[in-house]
C-alpha positions in Angstrom: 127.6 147.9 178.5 126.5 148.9 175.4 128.3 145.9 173.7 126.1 143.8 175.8 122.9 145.6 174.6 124.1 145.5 170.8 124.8 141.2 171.3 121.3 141.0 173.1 119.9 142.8 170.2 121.3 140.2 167.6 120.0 137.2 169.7 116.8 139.2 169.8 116.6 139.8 166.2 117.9 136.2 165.5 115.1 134.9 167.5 112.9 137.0 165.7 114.2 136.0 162.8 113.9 132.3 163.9 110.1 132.7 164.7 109.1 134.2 161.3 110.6 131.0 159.7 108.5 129.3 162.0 105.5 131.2 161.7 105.6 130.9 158.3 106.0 127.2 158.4 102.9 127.1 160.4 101.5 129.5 158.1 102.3 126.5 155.4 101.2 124.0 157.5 97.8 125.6 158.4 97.5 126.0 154.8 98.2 122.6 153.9 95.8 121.3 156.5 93.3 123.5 155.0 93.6 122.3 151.4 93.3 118.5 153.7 90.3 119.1 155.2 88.7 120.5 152.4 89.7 117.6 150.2 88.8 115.4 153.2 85.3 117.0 153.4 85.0 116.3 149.7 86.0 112.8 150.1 83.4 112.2 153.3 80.8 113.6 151.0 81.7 112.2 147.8 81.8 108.7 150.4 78.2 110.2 151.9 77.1 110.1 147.9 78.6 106.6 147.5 76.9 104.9 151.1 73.3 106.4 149.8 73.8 104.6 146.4 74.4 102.1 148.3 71.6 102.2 150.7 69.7 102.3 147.0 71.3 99.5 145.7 70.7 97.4 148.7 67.3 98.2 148.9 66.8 97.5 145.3 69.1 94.2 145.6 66.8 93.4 149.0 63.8 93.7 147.0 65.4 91.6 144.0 66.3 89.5 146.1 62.1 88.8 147.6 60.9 88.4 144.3 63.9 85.8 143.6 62.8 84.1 146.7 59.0 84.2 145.8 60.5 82.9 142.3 62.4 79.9 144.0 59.1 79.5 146.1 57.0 79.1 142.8 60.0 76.9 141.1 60.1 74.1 144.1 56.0 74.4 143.8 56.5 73.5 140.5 59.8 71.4 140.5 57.0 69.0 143.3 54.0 69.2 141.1 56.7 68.0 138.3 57.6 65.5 140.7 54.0 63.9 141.6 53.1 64.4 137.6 56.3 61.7 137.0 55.5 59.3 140.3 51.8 59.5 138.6 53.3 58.4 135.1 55.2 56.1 136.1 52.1 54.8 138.0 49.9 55.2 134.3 52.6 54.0 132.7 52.7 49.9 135.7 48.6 50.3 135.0 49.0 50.5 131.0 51.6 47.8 131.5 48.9 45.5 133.4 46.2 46.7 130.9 48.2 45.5 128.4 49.2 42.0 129.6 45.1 41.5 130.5 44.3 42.6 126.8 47.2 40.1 125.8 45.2 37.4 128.4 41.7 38.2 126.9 43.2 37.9 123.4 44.3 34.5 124.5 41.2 33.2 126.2 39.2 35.2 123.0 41.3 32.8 120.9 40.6 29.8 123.3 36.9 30.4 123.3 36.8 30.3 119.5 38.9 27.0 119.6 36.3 25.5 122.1 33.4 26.7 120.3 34.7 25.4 117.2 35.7 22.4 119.0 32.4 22.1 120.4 30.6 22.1 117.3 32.4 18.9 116.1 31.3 17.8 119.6 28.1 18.1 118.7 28.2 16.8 115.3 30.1 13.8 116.5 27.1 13.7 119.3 24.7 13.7 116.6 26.3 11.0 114.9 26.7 9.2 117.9 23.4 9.1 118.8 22.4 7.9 115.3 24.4 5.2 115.8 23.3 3.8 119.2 19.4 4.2 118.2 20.4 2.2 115.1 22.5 -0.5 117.3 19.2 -0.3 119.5 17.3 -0.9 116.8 19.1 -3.9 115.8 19.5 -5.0 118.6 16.0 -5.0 119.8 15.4 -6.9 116.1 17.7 -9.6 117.0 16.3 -10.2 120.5 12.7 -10.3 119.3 13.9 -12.6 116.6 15.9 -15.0 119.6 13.4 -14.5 122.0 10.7 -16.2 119.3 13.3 -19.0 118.9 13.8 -19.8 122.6 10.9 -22.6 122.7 8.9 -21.8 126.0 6.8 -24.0 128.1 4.2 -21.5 129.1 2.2 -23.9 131.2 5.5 -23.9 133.2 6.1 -20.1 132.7 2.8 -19.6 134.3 3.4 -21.7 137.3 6.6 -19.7 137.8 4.7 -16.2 137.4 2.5 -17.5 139.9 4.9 -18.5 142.7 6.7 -14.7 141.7 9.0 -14.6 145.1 7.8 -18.5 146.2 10.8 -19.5 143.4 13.4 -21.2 145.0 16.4 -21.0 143.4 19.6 -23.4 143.6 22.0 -23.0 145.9 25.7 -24.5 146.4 27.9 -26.7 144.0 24.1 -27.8 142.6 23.7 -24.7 141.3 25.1 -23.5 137.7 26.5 -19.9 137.5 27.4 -18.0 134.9 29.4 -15.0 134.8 29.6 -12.0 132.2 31.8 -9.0 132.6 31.5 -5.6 131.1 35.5 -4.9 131.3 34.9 -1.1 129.9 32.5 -0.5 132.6 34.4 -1.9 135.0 37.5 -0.3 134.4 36.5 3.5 133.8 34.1 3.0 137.2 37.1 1.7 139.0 39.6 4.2 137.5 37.2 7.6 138.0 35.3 6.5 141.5 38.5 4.8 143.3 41.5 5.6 141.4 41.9 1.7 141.0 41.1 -1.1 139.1 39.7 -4.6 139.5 40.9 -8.1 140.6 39.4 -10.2 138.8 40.6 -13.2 140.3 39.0 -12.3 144.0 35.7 -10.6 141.9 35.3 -14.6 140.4 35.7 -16.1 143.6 33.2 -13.2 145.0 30.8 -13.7 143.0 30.8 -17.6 142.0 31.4 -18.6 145.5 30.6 -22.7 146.2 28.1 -22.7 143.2 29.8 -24.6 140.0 30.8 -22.1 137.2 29.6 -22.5 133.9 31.1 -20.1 131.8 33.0 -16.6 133.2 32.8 -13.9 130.0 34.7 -10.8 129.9 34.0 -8.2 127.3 36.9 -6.0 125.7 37.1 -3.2 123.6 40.7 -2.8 122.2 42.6 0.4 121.0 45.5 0.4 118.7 47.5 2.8 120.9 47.0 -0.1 123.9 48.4 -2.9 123.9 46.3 -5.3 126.1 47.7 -8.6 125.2 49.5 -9.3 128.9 46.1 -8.5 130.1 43.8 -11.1 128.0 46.3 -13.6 128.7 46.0 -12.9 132.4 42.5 -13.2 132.2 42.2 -16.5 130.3 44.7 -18.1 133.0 41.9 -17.2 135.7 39.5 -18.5 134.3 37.3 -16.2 131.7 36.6 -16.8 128.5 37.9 -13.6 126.6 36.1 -11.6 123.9 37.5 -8.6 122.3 36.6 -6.4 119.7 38.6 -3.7 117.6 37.9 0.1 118.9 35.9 1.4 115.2 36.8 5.1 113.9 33.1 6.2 111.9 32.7 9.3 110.2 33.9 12.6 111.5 36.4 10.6 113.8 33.8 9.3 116.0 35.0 6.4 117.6 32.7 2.9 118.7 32.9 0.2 120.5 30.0 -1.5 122.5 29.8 -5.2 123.0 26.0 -4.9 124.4 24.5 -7.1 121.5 27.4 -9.6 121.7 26.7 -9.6 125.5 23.1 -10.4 124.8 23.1 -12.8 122.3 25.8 -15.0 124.5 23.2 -14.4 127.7 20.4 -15.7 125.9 22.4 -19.2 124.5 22.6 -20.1 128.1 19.2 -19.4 129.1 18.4 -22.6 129.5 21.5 -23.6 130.9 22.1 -21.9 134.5 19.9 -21.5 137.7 22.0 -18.6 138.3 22.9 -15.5 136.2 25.5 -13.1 137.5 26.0 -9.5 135.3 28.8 -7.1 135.7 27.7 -4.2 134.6 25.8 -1.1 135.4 24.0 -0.2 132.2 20.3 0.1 132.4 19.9 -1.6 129.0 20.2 -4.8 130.3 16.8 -4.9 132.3 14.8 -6.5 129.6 17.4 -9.3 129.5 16.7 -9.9 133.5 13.0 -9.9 133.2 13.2 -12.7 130.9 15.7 -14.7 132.5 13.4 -14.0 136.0 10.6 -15.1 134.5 12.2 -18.3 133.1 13.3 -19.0 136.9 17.0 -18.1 136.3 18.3 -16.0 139.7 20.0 -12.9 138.2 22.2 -11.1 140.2 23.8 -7.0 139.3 27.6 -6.9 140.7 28.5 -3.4 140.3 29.9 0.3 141.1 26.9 1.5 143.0 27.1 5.2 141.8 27.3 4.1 138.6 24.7 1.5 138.3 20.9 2.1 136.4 18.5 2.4 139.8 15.4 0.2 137.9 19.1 -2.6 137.2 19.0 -2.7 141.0 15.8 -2.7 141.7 14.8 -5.8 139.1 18.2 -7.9 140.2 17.4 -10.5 142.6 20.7 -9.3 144.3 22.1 -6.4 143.9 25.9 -6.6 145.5 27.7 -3.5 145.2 32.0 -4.0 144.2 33.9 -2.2 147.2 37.4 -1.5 147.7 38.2 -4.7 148.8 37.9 -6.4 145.4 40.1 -3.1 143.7 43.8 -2.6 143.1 44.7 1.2 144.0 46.9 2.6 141.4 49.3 5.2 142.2 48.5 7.3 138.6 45.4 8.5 137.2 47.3 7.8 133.7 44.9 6.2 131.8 47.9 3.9 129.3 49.6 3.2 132.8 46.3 1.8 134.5 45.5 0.9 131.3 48.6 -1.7 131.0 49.0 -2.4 134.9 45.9 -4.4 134.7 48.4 -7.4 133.0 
């Protein structure tokens, strides 16, 4: 029995043994969960510390971050005004360019004006000369015709009688009647070329205007140029029918060129005063009145064949006919080219 006591006594004491091991484990344990927590605690506040920096940085980084926006705000403002300041050079810059090329243009047409003006002074110098020279020619030729006209021996008993019939004259008709015809080829042709873009044919004009009377001389009156050869032409002429007279374009001072054929014309009218009952004049210059009058008034029908438009009204009204040229008696040519009209008409 009191074996049994003594080993229940040494389990006892080796339990008791066993829990002071333990207890002082836990002992260690409790301790080492202390030191833990309290280095824990330390940590969450030391972490506590940190998160409020960081609330303060994030605030101070949120607020950076507005006035970065509000920066990037006024940048893009800018960056755009930048843009429209370029789109508006670039516009300056097409305006200067246009500026430019109209200075350029009014440069030019500065430097043309000068020309014409300069050009237009020699105008009128060569005017001035020209004008000279016709009152001179009409001078002249006013001297020669007063000088012919006192040769022509008049019957004025029988000029009388004539003035005195006035429209009672009856002049000749058919093959009795003598025709003659005289041509102003210059006159002709530039009316021709600048009216109808044309130029006569002179074989149906003679038949137009000689009809059944008997032709007693056709004339046609030419100015020549050296840079126009008209040879073909005169030749062509001459095979109709027309007597041919020509006379060299003249060069006077300052370049002016001349060539007029009005005395020649009248000199050759007047030799066949006294020859013709009929008088037929191509021509539309208003010189030639005088020359009418006096063949009227020696009985001599005088007709006007001419351009219309270009034709002296007090010519028409004197002629005893007036018969304006239509496009019947013209040749169309296809260029206004004045050397290609110029040597078609051969």
């Amino acid at each position: 029995m009191d074996g049994l006591i003594d080993d229940k006594a040494t389990d006892l004491n080796v339990e008791l043994q066993e829990s002071e091991k333990t207890k002082a484990k836990l002992v260690e344990r409790s301790k080492f969960q202390y030191r833990e927590n309290k280095r824990l605690k330390k940590t969450m506040e030391s972490l506590i510390l940190e998160k409020n920096d960081l609330k303060k940085d994030l605030s101070r980084i949120t607020q950076e971050n507005q006035k970065i926006k509000k920066r990037m705000k006024s940048v893009l403002e800018r960056l755009t005004k930048i843009q429209e300041l370029d789109h508006e050079n670039k516009g300056l810059k097409e305006d200067l360019a246009r500026e430019k090329e109209k200075l350029k243009e009014l440069t030019a047409l500065k430097s043309e004006k000068n020309q014409f003006l300069t050009k237009y002074e020699e105008a009128k110098k060569q005017i001035a000369y020209m004008v000279e020279m016709v009152l001179a020619e009409r001078y002249d030729l006013i001297s020669r015709l007063k000088g012919l006209i006192r040769d022509i021996p008049v019957d004025y008993r029988d000029v009388e009688r004539k003035m005195k019939l006035g429209n009672k004259i009856k002049h000749k008709t058919g093959k009795n009647a003598q025709v003659a015809l005289f041509v102003d080829v210059q006159n002709m042709f530039y009316s021709a070329k600048n009216l109808y873009n044309g130029r006569l044919d002179y074989e149906k004009f003679l038949e137009a205007t000689v009809g059944d009377r008997t032709l007693v001389q056709a004339t046609a009156y030419i100015v020549q140029t050296p840079d126009i050869d008209q040879t073909k032409f005169i030749s062509l002429l001459k095979s109709i029918g027309y007597v041919v007279r020509a006379m060299d374009l003249k060069t006077g001072t300052g370049g002016f060129a001349k060539g007029n054929w009005d005395v020649g014309m009248t000199i050759d009218i007047l030799n066949l005063i006294d020859k013709v009952d009929a008088l037929v004049l191509a021509t539309g210059d208003g010189d030639f009145v005088p020359i009418v009058k006096l063949f009227q008034k020696r009985g001599v029908r005088v007709e006007i064949v001419s351009f219309a438009y270009n034709t002296a009204i007090d010519l028409k009204e004197i002629a005893d006919r007036f018969s304006p040229i239509t496009e019947e008696l013209l040749i169309k040519d296809s260029s206004n080219n004045f050397s290609k009209n110029q040597s078609e008409r051969s």
